[in-house]
N, C-alpha and C positions, 0 to 999 in steps of 0.2 A: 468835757470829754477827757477820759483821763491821755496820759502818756502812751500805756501798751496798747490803746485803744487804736489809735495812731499810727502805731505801729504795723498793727493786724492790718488797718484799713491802706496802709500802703502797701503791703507784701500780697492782698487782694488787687490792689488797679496793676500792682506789677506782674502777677499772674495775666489778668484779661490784658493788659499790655504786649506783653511777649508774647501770648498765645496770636493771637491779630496780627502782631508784628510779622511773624514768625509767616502765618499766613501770606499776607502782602507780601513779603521774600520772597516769597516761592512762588507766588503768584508771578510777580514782578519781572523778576529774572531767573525764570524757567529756561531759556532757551540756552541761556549762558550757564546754566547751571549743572544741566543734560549735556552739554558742549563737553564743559569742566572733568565730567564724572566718566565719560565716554573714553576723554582722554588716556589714563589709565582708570578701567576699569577696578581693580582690583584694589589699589589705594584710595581712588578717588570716591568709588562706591561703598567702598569700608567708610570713610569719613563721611560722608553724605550722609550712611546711617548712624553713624555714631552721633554727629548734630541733632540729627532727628532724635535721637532716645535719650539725649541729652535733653531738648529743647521741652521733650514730653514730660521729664522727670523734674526738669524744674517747674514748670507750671505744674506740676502737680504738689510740688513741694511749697510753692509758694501760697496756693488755694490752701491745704494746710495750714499755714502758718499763719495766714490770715482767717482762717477761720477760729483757730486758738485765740481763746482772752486768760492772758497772765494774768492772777493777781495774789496778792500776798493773803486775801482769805479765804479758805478752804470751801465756805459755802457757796461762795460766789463763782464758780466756773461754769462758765457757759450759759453762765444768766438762764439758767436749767430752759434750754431751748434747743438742747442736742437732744436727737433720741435713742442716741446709742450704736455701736459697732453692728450690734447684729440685728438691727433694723434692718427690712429689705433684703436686698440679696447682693453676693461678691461684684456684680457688675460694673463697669468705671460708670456708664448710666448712673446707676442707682444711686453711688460714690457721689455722682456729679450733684445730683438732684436733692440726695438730701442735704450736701452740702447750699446748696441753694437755697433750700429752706431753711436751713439753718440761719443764715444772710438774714432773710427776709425777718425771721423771730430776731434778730439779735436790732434791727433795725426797729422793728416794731415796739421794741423795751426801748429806744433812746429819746422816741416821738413823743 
């Protein structure tokens, strides 16, 4: 397995990581959380969501990055197992899904 290979494959478990993570968080300490944002409403609510479109933006970012394979030859990108942008439709679904397949083809080329 090369180097950037490595790479992608960490910047993916650090996506499902944080996403779960992020979950369990809120799960966890919900009451203290509502407590917190209650408190002032209008700072604390402002931040509450800002974590939140933070927390979405970076798992999205890191699914990304993990799903990119660097490499220094032109014909090899994406071990031709993307199917393209305008595959499917705008939806994060869709986003989600092909990316998933995508996973699954780049998997299937390492076996």
């Amino acid at each position: 397995m090369r180097h950037h290979e490595r790479v992608a494959d960490l910047f993916s478990l650090l996506a499902v990581v944080l996403l779960f993570g992020s979950i369990w968080v809120a799960i966890e300490f919900q009451s203290e959380i509502i407590a917190w944002a209650r408190a002032n409403i209008i700072v604390h609510g402002s931040a509450a969501i800002l974590a939140l479109v933070l927390d979405v933006f970076l798992v999205i970012l890191f699914l990304n990055v993990g799903s990119a394979r660097f490499s220094d030859e032109s014909d090899e990108t994406c071990f031709r197992t993307f199917r393209g942008r305008r595959h499917g439709g705008p939806s994060i679904g869709t986003a989600f899904g092909n990316w998933l397949d995508h996973m699954e083809q780049v998997s299937k080329k390492h076996r």
